[in-house]
C-alpha positions, 0 to 999 in steps of 0.5 A: 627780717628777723633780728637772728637773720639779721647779723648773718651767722647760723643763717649766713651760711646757708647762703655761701656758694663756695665751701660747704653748707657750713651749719648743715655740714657741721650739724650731719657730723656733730648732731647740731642737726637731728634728721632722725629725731630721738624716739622714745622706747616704750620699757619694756613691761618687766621694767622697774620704776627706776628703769623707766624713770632712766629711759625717760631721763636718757631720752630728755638728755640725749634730746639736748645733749648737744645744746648743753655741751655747746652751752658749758663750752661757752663758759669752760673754754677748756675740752677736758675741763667742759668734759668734767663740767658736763659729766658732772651736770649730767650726775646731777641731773640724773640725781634730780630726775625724780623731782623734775616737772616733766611738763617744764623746760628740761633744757633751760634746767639743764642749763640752770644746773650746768651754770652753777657747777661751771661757777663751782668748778671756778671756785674751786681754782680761784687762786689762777689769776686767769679764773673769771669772777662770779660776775663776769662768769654769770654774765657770759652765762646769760649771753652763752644761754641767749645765743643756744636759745637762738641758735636751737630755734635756728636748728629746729627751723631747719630740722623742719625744712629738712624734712619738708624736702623729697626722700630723694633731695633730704638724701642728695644733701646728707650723702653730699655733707656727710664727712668723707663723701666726696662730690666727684664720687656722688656725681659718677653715682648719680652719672653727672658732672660734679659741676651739675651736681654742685648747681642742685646743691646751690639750689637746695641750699636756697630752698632751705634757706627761704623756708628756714627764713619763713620757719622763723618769721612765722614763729615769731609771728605766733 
């Protein structure tokens, strides 16, 4: 068993047969969990150098805009502070594109730059006694970084399976945790009893989780 499974959490989930299919569930609604993965567009052939080097920038971003969102809110408790944080990364990092070795890890320079300007932004108010210190702050940003790194295998595990499911079941299960669906109407739709339909959902949920399981064990292995 690998350590990530060990101590339940993101996989945990997976397995409770009451509530929802909580990661699943929370991914449809929030982007955790991309079942259409962000294409990039080819530019058009009038573009100009600097629009495609933005179409470049924005597929990069949008690909891991969630992860560092989740990432500066584990450092900026506060909504509307992390909000200005990650505009405030997100300027830079437009800033920087140009100079960014496309061949690199955007997302862990992503995080490099969103760990600074969190150490910035709590500089800048030092003088609330709540504030963290430059230690504590940095130590929380490794922890922070450590638990996305985690959690992003997870995620890609189980984008991965996702897919390996027929049309028809990768749909049963997006339609059954997309907010504001309801399992009754989806039964009468599908002429069963939402009883019936909750036993395919359990058993759906178990063939995610032993191919996420497998997912990362063979990742692991590599």
């Amino acid at each position: 068993m690998t350590p990530c499974l060990a101590h339940g959490g993101f996989l945990e989930s997976l397995t409770r047969t009451t509530g929802s299919l909580f990661i699943l569930k929370r991914g449809i609604q929030t982007g955790l969990v991309d079942t259409d993965p962000v294409t990039m567009e080819p530019p058009s052939p009038q573009a100009s150098p600097e629009e495609e080097l933005r179409a470049q920038f924005d597929w990069f971003y949008r690909t891991h805009q969630t992860s560092i969102r989740t990432f500066i809110r584990s450092l900026v408790p506060s909504t509307a502070d992390a909000d200005e944080v990650q505009q405030e990364v997100a300027m830079v990092l437009w800033q920087k594109f140009s100079l960014f070795d496309v061949t690199r890890d955007f997302r862990a320079w992503a995080f490099g730059i969103a760990r600074l300007k969190a150490l910035s932004f709590f500089r800048d108010r030092s003088r609330d006694r709540h504030v963290f210190n430059d230690e504590l702050l940095l130590k929380l940003a490794e922890e922070a970084e450590e638990r996305e790194s985690r959690h992003q295998r997870q995620r890609e595990a189980l984008e991965t399976c996702l897919r390996k499911l027929p049309d028809a079941q990768r749909d049963l299960l997006l339609s059954a945790y997309t907010k504001g669906n309801r399992i009754d109407e989806i039964a009468l739709r599908r002429s069963q009893t939402p009883m019936a339909l909750y036993k395919i959902l359990h058993r759906l949920r178990q063939l995610l989780l032993e191919c996420t399981r497998r997912t990362l064990a063979d990742k692991e292995r590599a």
